[in-house]
C-alpha positions as a Markdown table, in Angstrom:
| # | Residue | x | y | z |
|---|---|---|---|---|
| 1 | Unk | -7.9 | -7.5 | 79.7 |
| 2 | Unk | -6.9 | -10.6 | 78.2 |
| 3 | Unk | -8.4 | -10.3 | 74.9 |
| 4 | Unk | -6.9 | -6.9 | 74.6 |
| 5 | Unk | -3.5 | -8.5 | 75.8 |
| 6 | Unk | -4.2 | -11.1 | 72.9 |
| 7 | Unk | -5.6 | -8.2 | 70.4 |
| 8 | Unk | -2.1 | -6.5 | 71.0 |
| 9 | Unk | -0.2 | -9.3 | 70.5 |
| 10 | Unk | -1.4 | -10.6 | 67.5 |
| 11 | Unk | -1.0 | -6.9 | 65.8 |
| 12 | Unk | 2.9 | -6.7 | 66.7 |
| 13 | Unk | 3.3 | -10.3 | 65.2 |
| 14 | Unk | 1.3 | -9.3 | 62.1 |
| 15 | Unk | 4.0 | -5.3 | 62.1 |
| 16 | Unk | 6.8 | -7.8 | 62.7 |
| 17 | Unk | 6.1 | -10.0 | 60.0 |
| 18 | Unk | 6.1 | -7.2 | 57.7 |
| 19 | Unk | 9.2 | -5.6 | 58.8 |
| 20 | Unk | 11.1 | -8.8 | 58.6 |
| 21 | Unk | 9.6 | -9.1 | 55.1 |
| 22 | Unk | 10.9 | -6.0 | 53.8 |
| 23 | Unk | 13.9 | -6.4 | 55.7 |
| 24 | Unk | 14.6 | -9.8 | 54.4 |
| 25 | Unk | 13.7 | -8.4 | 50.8 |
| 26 | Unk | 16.3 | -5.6 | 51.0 |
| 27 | Unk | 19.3 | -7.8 | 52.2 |
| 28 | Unk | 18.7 | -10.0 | 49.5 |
| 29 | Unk | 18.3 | -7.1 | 46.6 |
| 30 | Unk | 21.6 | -5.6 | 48.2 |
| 31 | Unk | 23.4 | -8.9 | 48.1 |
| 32 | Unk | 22.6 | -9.0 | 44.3 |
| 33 | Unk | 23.2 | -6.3 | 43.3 |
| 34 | Unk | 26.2 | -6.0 | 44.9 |
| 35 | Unk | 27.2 | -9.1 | 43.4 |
| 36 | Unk | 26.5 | -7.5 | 40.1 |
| 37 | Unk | 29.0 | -4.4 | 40.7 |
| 38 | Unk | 31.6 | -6.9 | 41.9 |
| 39 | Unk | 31.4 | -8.8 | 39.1 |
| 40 | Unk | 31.1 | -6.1 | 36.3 |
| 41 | Unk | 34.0 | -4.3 | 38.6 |
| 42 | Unk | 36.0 | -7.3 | 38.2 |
| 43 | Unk | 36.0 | -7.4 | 34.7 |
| 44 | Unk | 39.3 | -6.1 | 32.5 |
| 45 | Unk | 38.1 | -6.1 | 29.2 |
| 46 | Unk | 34.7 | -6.4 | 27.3 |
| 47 | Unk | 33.8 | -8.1 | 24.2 |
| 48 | Unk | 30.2 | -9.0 | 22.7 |
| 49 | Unk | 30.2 | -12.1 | 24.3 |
| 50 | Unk | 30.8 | -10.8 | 28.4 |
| 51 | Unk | 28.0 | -7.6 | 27.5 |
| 52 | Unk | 25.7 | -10.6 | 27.1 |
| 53 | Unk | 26.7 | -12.7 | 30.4 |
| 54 | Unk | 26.4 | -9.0 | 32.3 |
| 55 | Unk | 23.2 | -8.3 | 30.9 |
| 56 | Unk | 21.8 | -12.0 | 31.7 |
| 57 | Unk | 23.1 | -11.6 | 35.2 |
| 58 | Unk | 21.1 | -8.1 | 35.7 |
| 59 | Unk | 18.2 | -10.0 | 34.3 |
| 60 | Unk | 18.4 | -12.7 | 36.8 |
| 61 | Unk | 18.9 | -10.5 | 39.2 |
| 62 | Unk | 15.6 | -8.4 | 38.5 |
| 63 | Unk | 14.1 | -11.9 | 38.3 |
| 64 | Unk | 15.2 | -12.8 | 41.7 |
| 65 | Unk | 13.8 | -8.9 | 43.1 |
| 66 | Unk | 10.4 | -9.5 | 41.6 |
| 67 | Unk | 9.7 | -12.9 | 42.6 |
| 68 | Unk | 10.5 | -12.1 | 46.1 |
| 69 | Unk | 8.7 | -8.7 | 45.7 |
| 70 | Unk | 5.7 | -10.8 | 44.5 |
| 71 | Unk | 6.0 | -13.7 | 47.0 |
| 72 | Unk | 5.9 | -10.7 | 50.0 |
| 73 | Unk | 3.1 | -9.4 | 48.3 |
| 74 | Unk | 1.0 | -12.1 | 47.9 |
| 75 | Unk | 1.5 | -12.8 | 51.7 |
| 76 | Unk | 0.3 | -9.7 | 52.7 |
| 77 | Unk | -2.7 | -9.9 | 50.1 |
| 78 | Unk | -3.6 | -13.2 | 51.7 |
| 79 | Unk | -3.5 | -12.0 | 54.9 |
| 80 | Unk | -5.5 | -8.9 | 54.4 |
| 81 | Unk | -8.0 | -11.8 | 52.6 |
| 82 | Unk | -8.1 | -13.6 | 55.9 |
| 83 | Unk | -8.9 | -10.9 | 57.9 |
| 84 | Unk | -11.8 | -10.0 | 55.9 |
| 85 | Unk | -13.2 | -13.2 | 56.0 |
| 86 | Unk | -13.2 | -13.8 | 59.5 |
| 87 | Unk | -14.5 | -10.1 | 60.0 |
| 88 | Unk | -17.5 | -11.3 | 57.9 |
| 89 | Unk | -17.8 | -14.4 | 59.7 |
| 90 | Unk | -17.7 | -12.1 | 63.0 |
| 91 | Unk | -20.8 | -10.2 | 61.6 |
| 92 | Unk | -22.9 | -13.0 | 60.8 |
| 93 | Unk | -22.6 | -14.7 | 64.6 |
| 94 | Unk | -22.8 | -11.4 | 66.0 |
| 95 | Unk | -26.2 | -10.8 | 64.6 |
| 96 | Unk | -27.4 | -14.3 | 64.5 |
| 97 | Unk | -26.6 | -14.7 | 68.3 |
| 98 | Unk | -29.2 | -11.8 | 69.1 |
| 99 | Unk | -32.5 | -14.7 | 68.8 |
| 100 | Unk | -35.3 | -13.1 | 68.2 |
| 101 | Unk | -38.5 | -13.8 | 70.6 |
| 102 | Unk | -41.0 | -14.5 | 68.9 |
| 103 | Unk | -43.4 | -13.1 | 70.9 |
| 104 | Unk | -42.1 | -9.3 | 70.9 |
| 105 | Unk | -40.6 | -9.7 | 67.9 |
| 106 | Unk | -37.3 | -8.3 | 69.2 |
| 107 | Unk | -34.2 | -10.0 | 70.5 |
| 108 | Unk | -34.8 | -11.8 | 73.8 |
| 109 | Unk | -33.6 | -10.1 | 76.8 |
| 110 | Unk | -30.8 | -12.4 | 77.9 |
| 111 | Unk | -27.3 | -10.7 | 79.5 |
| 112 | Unk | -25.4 | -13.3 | 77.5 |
| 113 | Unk | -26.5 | -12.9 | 74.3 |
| 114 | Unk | -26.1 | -9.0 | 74.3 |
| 115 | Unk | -22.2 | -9.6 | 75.9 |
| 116 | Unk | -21.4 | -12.3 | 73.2 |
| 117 | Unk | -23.0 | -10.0 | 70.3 |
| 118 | Unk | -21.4 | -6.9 | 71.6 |
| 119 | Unk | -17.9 | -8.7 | 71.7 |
| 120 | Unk | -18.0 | -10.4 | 68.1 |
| 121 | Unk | -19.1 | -7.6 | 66.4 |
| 122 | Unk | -16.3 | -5.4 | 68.0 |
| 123 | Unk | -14.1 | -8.4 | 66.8 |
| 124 | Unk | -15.0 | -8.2 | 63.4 |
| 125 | Unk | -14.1 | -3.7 | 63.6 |
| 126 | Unk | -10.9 | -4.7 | 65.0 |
| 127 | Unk | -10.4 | -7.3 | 62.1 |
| 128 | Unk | -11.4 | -4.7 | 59.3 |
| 129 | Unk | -8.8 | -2.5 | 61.0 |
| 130 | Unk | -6.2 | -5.4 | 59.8 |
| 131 | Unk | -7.0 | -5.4 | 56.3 |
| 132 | Unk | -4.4 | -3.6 | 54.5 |
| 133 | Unk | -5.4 | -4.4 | 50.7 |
| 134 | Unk | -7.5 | -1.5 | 49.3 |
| 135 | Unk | -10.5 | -3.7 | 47.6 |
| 136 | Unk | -10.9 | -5.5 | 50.7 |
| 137 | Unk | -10.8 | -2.3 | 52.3 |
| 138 | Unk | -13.8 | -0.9 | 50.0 |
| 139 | Unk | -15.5 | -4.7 | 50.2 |
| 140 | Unk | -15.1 | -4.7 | 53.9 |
| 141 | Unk | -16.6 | -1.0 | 54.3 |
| 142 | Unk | -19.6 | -2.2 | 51.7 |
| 143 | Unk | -20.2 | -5.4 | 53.9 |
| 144 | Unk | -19.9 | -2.8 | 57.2 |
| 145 | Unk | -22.8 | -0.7 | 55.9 |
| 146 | Unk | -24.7 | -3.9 | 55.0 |
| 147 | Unk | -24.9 | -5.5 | 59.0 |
| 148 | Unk | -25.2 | -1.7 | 60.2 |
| 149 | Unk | -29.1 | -1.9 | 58.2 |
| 150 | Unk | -29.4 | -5.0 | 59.2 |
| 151 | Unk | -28.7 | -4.5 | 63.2 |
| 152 | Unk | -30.4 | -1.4 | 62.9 |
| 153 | Unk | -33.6 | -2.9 | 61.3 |
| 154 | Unk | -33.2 | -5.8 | 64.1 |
| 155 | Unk | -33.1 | -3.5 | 66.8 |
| 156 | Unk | -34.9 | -0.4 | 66.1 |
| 157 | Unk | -33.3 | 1.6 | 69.2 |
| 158 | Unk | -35.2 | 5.1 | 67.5 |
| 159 | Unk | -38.5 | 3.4 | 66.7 |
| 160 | Unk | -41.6 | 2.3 | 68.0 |
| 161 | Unk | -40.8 | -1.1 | 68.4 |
| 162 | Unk | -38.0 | -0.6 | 71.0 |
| 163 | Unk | -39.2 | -2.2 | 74.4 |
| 164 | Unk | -40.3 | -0.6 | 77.6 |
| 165 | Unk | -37.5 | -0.2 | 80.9 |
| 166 | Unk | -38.6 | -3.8 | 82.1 |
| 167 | Unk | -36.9 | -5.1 | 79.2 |
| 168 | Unk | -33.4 | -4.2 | 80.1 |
| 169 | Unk | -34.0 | -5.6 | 83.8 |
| 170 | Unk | -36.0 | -7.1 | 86.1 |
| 171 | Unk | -37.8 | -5.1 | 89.1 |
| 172 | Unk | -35.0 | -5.5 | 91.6 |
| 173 | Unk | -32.1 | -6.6 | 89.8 |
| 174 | Unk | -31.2 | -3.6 | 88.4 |
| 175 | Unk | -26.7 | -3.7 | 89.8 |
| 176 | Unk | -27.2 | -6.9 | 91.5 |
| 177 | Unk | -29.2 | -9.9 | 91.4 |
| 178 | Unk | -28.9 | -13.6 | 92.2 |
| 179 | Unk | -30.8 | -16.8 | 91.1 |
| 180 | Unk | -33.9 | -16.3 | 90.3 |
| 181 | Unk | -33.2 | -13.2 | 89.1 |
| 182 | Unk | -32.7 | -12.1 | 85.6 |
| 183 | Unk | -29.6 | -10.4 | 85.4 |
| 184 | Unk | -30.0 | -6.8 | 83.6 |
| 185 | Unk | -28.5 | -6.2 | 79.8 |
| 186 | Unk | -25.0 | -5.0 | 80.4 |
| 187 | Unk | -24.9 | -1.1 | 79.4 |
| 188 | Unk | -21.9 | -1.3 | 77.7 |
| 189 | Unk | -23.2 | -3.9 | 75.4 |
| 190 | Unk | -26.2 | -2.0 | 74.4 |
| 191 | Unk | -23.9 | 1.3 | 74.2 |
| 192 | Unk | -21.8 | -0.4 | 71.0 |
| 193 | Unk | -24.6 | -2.1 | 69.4 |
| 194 | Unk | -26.6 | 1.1 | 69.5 |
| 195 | Unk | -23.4 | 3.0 | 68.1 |
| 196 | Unk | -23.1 | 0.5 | 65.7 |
| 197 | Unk | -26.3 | 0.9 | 63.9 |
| 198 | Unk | -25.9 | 5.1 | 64.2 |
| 199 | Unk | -25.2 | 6.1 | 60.7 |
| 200 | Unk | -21.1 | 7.0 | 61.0 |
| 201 | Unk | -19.6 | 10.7 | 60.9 |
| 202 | Unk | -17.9 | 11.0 | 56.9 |
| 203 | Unk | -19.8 | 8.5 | 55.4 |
| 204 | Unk | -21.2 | 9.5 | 52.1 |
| 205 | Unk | -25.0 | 8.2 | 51.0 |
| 206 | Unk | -24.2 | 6.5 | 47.5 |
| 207 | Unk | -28.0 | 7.4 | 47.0 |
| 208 | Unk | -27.0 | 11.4 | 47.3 |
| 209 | Unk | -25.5 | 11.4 | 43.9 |
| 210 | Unk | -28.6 | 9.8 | 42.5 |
| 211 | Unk | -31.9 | 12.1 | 41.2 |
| 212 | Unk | -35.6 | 11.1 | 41.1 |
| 213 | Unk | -37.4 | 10.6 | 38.3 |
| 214 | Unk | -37.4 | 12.9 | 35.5 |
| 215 | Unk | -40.7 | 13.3 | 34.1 |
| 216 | Unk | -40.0 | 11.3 | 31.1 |
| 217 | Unk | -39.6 | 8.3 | 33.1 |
| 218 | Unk | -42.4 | 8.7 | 35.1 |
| 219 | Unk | -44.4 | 9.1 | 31.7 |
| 220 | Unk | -42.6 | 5.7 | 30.5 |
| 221 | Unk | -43.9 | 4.0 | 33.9 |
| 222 | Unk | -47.4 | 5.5 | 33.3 |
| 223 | Unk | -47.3 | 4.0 | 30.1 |
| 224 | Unk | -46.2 | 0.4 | 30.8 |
| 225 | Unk | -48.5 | 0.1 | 33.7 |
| 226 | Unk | -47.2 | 1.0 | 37.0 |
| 227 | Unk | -49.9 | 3.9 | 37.6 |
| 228 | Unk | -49.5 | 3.6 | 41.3 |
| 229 | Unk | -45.7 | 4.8 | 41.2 |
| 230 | Unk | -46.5 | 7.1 | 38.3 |
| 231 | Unk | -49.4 | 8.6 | 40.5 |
| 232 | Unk | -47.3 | 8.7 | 43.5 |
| 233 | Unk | -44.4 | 10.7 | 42.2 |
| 234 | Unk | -46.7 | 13.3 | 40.5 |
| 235 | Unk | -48.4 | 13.8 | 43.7 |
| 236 | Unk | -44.8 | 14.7 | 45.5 |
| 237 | Unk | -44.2 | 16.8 | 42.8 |
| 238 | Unk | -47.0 | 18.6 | 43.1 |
| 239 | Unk | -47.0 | 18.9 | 47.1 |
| 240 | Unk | -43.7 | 21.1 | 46.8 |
């Protein structure tokens, strides 16, 4: 509840930022240009000289709308740069948390571990939600699809490698349990690393745009020395 209090916070301090941007941005383009009207308003006659004072004040005033333009920009940029950095940092300690026994070759069985790899990992989603600059949108989505192979390859929930029911608890600690007692994987922490690692709904496979080898390649291959891949793909070909 608290990190959700603190999640919610931190979002309407990041919308209000922006809006005061923006709003600070437009009171300072109307206050220059008004003074432009006024000033051009103002004026009784024109000669060569005044056309040139005009125009140097529209300049400066473009000046002054771009260089605040680009000083809100840049804050936002950096922001959205933050947020994608601690998102990857979030990755990395989710998935390093999860040790490894060396014995099973899977992550040991401990409550904590699964709790504290659950909650970073959803802390590094709820970062990538932040980022608001489209290539660390694309970068973040790449890195995304990166830890989802490597949690998936690391946990294996569809494979043979997944553990037995004792894994997840302890023969009567199963809802409760005391000292003594390992205390069972929480559900919900197994629930969003397993959803984690599914492949997500919408997400195109870069590799379905790609082809196999055309037969000149596999020639070229056959040629240069690599007869097991060469003999490999001639046998698909030839089982369809």
């Amino acid at each position: 509840m608290i990190s959700e209090l603190l999640n919610k916070t931190r979002n309407t301090h990041d919308a209000c930022s922006d809006i005061k941007s923006g709003v600070a941005l437009g009171l300072i383009s109307v206050a220059w240009f008004g003074l432009v009207a006024v000033t051009i308003e103002r004026i009784e006659s024109y000669d060569p000289e005044l056309v040139v004072k005009v125009l140097t004040l529209v300049g400066a005033t473009l000046g002054v709308y771009v260089a605040v333009w680009k000083l809100v920009s840049d804050l936002q940029w950096k922001r959205s740069e933050v947020y994608l950095e601690q998102a990857k940092e979030f990755f990395e300690k989710s998935y390093a948390i999860l040790e490894v026994d060396e014995s099973t070759g899977y992550p040991k069985n401990s409550r904590q571990l699964w709790l504290s790899s659950s909650r970073l990992l959803l802390a590094a989603l709820g970062l990538g939600k932040k980022i608001t600059d489209s290539s660390h949108r694309e970068t973040f989505v790449e890195y995304t699809e990166y830890w989802r192979i490597k949690f998936r390859e690391l946990l294996d929930f569809d494979g043979d490698s997944t553990p037995d029911e004792s894994y997840y608890y302890e023969d009567g600690a199963l809802n409760t349990w005391s000292r003594g007692l390992r205390a069972p994987l929480a559900e919900r922490s197994i629930a969003v690393l397993y959803r984690f690692t599914d492949w997500p709904d919408g997400r195109e496979d870069w590799l379905s745009f790609e082809s196999d080898f055309t037969d000149a390649e596999i020639k070229r291959i056959d040629k240069f020395g690599n007869s097991g891949l060469a003999g490999y793909c001639r046998k698909r070909r030839g089982g369809r």
